[in-house]
N, CA, C and O of each residue as an XYZ file, in Angstrom:
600
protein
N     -70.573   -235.782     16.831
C     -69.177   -236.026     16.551
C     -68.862   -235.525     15.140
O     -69.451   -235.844     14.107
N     -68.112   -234.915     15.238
C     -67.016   -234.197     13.794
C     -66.204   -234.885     12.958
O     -65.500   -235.724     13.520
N     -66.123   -234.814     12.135
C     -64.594   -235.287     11.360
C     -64.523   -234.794      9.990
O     -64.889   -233.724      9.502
N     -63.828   -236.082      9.354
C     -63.050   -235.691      7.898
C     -64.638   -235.794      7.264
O     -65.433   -236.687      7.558
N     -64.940   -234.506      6.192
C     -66.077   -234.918      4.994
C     -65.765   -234.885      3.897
O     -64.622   -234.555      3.579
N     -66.961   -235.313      2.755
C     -66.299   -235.485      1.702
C     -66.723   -233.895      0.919
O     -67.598   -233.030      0.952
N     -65.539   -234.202      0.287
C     -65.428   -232.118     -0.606
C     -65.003   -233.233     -1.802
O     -64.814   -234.448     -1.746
N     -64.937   -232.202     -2.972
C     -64.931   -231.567     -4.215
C     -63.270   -232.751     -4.575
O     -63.164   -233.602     -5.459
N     -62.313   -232.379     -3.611
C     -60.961   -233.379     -3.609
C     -61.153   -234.668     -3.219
O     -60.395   -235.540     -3.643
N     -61.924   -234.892     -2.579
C     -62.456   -236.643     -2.136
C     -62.355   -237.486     -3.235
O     -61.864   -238.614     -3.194
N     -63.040   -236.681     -4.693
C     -63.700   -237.534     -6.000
C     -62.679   -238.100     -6.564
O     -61.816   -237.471     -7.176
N     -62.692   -239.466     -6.390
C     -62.114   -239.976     -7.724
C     -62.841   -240.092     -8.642
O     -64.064   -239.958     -8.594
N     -62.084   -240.396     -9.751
C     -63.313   -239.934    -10.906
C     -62.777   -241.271    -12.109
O     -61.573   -241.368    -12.348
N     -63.724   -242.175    -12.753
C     -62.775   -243.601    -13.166
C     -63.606   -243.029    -14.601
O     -64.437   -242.124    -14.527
N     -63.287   -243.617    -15.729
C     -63.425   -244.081    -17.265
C     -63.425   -245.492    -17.777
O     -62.571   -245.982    -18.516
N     -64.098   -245.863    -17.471
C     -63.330   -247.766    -18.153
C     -62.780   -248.004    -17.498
O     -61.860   -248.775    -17.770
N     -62.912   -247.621    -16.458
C     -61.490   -248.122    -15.857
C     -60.131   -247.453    -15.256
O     -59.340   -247.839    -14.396
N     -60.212   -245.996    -16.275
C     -59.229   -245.225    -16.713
C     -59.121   -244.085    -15.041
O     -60.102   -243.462    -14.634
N     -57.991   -244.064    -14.459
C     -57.979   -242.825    -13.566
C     -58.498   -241.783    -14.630
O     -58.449   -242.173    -15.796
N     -59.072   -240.300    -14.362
C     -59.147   -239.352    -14.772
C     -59.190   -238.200    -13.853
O     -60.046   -238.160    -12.969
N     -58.300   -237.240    -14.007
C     -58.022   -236.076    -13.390
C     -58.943   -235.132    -13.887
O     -58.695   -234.707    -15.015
N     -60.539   -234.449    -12.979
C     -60.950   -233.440    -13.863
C     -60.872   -232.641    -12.839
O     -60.587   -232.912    -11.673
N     -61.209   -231.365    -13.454
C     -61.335   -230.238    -12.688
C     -62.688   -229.892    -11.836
O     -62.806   -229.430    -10.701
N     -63.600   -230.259    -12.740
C     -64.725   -229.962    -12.483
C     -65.760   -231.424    -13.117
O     -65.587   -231.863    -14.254
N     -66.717   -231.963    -12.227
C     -67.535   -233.036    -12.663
C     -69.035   -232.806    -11.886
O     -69.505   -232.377    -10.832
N     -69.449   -233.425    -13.222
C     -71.303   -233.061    -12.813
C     -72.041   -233.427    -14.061
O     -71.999   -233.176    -15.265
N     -72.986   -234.389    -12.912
C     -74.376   -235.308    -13.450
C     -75.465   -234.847    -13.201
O     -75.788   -234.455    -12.079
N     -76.229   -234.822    -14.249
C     -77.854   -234.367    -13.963
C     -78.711   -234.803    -14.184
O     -79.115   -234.729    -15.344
N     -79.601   -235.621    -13.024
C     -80.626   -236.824    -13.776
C     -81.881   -235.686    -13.981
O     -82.250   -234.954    -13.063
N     -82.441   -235.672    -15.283
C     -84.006   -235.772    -15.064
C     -84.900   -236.462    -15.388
O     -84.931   -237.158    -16.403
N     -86.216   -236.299    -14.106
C     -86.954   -237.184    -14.317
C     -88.634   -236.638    -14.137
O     -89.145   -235.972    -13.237
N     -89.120   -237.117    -15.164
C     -90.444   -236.417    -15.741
C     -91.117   -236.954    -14.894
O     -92.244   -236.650    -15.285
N     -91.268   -237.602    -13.913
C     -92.356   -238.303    -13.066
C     -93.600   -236.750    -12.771
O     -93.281   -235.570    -12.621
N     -94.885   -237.317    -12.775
C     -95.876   -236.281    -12.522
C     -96.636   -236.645    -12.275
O     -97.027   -237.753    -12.642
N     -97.469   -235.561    -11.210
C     -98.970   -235.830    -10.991
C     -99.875   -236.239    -11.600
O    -100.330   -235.528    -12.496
N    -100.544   -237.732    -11.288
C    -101.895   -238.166    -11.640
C    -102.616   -237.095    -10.773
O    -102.364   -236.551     -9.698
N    -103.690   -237.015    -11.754
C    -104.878   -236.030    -11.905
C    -106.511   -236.596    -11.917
O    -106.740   -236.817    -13.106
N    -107.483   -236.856    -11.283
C    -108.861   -236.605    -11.465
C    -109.680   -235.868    -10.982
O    -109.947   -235.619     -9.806
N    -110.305   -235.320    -12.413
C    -111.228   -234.429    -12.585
C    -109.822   -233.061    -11.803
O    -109.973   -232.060    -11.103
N    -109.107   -233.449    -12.145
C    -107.989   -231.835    -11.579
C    -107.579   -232.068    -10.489
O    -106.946   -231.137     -9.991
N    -107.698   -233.081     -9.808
C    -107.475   -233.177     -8.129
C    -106.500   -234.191     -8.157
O    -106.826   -235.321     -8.518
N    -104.935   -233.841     -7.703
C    -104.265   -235.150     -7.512
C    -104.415   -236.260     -7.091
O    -104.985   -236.354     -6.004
N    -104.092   -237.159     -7.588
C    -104.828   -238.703     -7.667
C    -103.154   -239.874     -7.601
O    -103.022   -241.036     -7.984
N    -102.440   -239.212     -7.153
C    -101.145   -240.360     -6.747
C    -100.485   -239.764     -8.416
O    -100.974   -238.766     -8.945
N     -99.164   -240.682     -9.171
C     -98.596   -240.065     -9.848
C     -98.136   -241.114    -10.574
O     -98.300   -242.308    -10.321
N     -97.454   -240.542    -11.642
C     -97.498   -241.485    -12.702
C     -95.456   -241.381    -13.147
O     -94.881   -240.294    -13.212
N     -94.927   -242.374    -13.320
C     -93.883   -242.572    -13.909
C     -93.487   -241.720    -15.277
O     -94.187   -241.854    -16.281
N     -92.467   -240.939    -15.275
C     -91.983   -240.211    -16.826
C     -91.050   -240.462    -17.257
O     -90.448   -241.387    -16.712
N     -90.528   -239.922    -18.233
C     -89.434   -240.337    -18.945
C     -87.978   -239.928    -18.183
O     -88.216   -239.053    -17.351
N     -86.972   -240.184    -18.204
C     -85.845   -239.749    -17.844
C     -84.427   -239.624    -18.466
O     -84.176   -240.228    -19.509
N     -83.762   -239.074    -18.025
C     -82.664   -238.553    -18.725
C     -81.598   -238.538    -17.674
O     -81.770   -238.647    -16.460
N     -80.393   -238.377    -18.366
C     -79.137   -237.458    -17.736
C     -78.120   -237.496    -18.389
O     -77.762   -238.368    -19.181
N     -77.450   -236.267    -17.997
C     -76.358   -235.754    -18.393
C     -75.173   -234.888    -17.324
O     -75.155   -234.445    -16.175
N     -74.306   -234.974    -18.434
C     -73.198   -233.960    -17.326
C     -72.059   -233.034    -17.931
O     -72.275   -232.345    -18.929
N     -71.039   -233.049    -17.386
C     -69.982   -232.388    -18.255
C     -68.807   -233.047    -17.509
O     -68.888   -233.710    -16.474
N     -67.931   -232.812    -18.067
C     -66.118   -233.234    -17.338
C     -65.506   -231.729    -17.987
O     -65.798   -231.264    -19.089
N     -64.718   -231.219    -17.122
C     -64.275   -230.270    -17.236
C     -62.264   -230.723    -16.827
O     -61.969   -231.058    -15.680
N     -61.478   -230.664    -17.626
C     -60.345   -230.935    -17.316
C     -59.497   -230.138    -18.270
O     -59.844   -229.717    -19.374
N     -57.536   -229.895    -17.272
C     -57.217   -229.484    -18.081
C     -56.103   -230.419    -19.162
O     -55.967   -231.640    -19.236
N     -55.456   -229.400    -19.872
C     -55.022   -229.984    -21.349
C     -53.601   -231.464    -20.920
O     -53.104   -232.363    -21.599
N     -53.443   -231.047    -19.606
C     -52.198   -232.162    -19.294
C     -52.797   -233.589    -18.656
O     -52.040   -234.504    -18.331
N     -54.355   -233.670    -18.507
C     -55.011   -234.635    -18.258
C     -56.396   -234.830    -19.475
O     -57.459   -235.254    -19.021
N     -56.327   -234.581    -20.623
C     -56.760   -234.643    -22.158
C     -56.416   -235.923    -22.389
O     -57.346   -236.619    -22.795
N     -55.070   -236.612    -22.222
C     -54.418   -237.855    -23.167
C     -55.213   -238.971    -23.107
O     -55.370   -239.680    -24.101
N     -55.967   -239.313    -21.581
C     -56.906   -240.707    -22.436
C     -58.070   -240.264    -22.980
O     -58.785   -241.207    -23.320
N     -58.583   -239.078    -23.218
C     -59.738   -239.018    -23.882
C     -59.009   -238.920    -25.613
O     -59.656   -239.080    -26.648
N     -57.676   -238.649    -25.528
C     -57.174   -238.382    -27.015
C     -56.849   -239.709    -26.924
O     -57.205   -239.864    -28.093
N     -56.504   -240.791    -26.609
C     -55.970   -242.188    -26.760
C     -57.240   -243.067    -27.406
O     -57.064   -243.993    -28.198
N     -58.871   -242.509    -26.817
C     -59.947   -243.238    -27.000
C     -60.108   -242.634    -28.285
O     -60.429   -243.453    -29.146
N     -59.931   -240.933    -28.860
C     -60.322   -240.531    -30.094
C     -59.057   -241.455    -30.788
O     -59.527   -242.553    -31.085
N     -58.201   -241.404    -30.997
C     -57.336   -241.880    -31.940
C     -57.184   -243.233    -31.933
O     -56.239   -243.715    -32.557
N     -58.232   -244.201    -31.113
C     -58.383   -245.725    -31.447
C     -59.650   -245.749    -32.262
O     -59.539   -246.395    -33.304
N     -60.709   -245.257    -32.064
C     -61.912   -244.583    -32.576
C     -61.444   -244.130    -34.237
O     -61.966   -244.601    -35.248
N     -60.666   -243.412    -34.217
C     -60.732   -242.929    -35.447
C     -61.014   -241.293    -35.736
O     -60.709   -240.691    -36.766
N     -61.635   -240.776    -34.625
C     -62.328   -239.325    -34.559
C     -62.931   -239.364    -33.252
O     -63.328   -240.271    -32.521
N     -62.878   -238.036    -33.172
C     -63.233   -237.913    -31.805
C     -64.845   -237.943    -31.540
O     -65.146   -238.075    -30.354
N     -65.828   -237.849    -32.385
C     -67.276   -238.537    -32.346
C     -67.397   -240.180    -32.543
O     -68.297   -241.007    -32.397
N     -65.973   -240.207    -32.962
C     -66.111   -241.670    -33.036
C     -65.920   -242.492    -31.725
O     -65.733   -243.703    -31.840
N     -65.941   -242.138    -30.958
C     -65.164   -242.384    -29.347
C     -66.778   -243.128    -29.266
O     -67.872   -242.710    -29.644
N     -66.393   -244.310    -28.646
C     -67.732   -245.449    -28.161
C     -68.084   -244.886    -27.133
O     -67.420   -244.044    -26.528
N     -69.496   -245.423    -26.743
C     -69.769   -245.455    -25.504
C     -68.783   -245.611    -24.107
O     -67.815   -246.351    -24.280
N     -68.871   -245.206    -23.205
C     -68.359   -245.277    -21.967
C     -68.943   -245.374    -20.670
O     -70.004   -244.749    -20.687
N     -68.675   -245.982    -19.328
C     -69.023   -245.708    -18.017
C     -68.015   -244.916    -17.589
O     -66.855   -244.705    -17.944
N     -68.824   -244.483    -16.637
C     -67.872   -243.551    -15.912
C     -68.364   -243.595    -14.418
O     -69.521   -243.954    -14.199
N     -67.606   -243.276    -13.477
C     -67.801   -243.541    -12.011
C     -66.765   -242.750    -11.308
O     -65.654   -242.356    -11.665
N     -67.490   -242.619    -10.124
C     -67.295   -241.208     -9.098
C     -67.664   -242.244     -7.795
O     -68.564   -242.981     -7.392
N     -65.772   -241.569     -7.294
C     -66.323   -242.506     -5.900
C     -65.092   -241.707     -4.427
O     -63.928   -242.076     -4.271
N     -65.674   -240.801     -3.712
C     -65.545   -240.527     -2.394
C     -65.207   -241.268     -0.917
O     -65.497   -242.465     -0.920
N     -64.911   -241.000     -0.257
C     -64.615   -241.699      1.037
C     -63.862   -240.690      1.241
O     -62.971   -240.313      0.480
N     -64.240   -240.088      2.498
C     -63.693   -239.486      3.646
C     -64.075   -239.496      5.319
O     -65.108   -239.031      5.802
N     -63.055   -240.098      6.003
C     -63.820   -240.356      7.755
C     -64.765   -241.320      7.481
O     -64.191   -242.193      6.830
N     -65.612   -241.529      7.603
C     -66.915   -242.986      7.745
C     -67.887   -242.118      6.205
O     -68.759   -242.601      5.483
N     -67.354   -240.949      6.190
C     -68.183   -240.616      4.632
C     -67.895   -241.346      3.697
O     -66.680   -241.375      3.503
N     -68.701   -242.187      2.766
C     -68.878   -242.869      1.003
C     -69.724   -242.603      0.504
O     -70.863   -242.636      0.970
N     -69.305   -242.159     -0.924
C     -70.286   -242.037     -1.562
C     -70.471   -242.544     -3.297
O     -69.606   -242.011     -3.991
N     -71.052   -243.099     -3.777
C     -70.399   -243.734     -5.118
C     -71.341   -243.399     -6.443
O     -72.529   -243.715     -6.382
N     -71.027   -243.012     -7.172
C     -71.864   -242.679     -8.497
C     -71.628   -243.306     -9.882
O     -70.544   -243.108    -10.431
N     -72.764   -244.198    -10.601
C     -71.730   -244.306    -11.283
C     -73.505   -244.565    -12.850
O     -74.655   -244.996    -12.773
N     -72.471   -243.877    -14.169
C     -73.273   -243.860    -15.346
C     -72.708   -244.687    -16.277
O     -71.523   -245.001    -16.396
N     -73.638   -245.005    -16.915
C     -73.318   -245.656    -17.936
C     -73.908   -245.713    -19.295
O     -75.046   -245.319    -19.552
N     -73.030   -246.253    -20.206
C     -73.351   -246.102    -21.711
C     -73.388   -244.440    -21.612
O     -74.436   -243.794    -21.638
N     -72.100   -243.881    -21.500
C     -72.328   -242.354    -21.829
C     -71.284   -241.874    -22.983
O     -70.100   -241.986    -23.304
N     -72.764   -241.134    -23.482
C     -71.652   -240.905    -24.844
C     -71.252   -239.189    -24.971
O     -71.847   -238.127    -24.791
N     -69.848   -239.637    -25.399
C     -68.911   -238.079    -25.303
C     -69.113   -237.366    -26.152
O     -69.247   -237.984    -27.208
N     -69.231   -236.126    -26.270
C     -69.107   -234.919    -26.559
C     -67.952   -233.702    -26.661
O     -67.898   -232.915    -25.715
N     -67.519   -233.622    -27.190
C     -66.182   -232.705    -26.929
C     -66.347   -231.583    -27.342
O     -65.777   -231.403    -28.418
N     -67.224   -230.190    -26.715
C     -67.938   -229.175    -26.526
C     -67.229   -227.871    -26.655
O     -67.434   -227.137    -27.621
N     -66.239   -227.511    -25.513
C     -65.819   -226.478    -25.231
C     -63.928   -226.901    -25.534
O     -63.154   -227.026    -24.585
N     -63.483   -227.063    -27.015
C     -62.359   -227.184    -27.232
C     -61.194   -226.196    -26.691
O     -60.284   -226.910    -26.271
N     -61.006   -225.377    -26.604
C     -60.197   -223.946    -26.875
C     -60.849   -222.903    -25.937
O     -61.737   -222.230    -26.460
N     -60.575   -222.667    -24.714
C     -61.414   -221.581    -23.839
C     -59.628   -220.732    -23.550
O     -58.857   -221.196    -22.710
N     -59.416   -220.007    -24.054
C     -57.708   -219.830    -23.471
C     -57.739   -217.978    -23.437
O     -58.654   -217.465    -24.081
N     -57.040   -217.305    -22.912
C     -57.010   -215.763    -22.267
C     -55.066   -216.175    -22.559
O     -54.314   -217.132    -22.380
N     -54.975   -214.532    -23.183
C     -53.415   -214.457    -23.672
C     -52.960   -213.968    -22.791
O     -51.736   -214.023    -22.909
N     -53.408   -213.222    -21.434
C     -52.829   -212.712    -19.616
C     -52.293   -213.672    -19.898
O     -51.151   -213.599    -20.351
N     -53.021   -215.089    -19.707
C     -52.557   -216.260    -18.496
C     -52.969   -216.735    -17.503
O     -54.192   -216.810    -17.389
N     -52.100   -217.236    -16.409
C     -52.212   -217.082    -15.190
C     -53.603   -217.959    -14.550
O     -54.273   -217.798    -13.529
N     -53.679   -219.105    -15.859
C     -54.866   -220.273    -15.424
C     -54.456   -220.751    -16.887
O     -54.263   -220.310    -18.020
N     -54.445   -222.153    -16.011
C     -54.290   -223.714    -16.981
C     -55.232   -223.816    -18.179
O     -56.443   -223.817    -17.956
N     -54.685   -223.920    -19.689
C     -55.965   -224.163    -20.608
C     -56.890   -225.242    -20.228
O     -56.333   -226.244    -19.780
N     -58.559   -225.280    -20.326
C     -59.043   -226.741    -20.092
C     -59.981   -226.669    -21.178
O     -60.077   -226.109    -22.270
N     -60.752   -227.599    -20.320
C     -61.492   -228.006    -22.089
C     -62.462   -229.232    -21.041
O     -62.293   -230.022    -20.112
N     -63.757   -228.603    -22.152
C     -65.313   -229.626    -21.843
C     -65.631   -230.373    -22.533
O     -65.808   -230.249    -23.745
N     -65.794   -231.532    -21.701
C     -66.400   -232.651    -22.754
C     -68.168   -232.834    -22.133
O     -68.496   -233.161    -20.993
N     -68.713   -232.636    -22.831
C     -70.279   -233.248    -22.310
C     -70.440   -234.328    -22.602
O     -69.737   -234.793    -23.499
N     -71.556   -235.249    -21.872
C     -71.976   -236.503    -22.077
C     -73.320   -236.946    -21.857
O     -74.219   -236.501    -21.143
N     -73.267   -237.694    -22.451
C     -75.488   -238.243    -21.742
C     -75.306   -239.370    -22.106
O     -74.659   -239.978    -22.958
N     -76.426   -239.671    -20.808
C     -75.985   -241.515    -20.704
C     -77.264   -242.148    -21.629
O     -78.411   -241.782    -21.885
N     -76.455   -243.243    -21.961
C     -77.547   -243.958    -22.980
C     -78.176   -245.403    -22.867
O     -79.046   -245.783    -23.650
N     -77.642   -246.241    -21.766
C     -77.330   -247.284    -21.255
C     -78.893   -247.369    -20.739
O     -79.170   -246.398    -20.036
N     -80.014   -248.323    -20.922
C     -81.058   -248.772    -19.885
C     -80.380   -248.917    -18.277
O     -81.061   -248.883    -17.251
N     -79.134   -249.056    -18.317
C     -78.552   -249.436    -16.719
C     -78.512   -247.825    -16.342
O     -78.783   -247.744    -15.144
N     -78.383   -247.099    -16.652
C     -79.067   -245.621    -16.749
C     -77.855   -245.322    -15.934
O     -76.694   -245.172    -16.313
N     -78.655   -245.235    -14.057
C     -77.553   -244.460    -13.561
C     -77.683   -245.275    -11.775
O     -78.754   -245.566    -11.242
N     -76.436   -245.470    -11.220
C     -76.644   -245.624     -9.627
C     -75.902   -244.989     -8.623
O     -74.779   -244.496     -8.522
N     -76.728   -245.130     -8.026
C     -76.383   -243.696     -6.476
C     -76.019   -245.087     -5.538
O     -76.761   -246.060     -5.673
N     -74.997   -245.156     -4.696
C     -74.221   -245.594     -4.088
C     -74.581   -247.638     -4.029
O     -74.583   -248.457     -3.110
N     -74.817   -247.718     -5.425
C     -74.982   -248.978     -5.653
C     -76.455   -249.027     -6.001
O     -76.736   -249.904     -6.818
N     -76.947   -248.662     -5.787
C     -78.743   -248.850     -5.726
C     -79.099   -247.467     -7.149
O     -78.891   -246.258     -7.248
N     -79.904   -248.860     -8.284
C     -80.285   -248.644     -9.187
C     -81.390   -247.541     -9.299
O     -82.545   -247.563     -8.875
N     -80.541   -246.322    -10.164
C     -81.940   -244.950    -10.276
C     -83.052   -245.596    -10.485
O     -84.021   -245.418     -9.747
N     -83.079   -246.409    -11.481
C     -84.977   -247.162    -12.100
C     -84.993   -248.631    -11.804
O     -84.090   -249.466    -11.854
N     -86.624   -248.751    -11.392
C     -86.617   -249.832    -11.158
C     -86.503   -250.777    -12.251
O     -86.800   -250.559    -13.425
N     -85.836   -252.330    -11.532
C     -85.505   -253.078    -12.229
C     -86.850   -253.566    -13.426
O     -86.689   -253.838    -14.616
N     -87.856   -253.560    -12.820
C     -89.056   -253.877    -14.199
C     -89.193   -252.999    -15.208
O     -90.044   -253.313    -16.040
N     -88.536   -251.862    -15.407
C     -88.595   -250.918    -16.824
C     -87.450   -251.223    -17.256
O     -87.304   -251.011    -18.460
N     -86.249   -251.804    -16.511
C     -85.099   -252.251    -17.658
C     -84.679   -253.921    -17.764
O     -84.019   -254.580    -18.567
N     -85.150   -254.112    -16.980
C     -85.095   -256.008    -17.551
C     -85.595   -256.264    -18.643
O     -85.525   -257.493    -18.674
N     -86.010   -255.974    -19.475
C     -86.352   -256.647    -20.886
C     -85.599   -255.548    -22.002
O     -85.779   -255.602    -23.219
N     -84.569   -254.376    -21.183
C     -84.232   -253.652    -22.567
C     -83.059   -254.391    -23.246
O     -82.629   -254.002    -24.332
C-alpha cells in the first residue's frame, strides 16, 4: 500500500520553542565506536567518543528570531545555548529529531549574486553540547549510564 511520505516540506523545524522557517536543515552524529582487537583479530568493540553537528540554512525574511536571540544576548556569539527539534508526519509516516544544548554559529553571513533571481540566505552552524546529546524519534542516541551522572 502507497501513500503520502515524508519529503524535505514535511519538516517542521522548532527553536525553544520558536517556529523556524529554514531552507535547508542537517544533523550529523559522529560516533567513534571501534573494533576491539586481540592479538589483531576482532574481539567485539568498544564504545567512542561522539559528536554532532549541523547547519540551518535560511533566508534573510526568516533571520528575525535568530536576530531577537542575538540582541537579548548582547552579540551574536553571545546567543546561549539552544534545542532544537525536527518533526515530520506524513500518511502513517513520523518522524522526530531532536538536539540539544546546541550552540550557534553564524558562519556564512552574506552569500548574495548582483543577477539575482534567488533569495539572500545565510548559515548558521551548530554543535550540540548537552550530555542529553541527541534523540531519534524519542529514544535516546546514548545510553542512559554514560549520561546519568553528567
Amino acid at each position: 500500500m502507497s501513500g503520502k511520505r515524508i519529503s524535505g516540506q514535511s519538516i517542521d523545524f522548532n527553536m525553544d520553542g520558536d517556529l523556524v522557517h529554514a531552507d535547508k536543515v542537517g544533523l550529523t552524529v559522529t560516533d567513534n565506536t571501534a573494533v576491539a582487537q586481540t592479538k589483531g583479530v576482532p574481539d567485539g568493540f568498544i564504545n567512542g567518543d561522539v559528536s554532532a553537528e549541523g547547519e540551518i540554512e535560511l533566508a534573510t525574511k526568516y533571520l528575525s528570531i535568530f536576530t531577537a536571540k542575538a540582541r537579548q544576548a548582547g552579540s551574536w556569539r553571545a546567543i546561549p545555548t539552544v534545542d532544537l527539534m525536527w518533526y515530520a508526519k506524513a500518511g502513517t509516516e513520523e518522524f522526530k529529531v531532536e538536539a540539544f544544548g546546541c550552540k550557534l554559529n553564524f558562519t556564512d553571513i552574506l552569500d548574495a549574486e548582483s543577477k539575482g533571481g534567488a533569495v539572500l540566505t545565510h548559515k548558521i552552524k551548530y554543535i550540540v553540547t548537552s550530555p542529553d546529546f541527541v534523540r531519534i524519534n524519542g529514544i535516546p542516541y546514548l545510553e542512559s549510564e554514560l549520561t546519568d551522572k553528567l
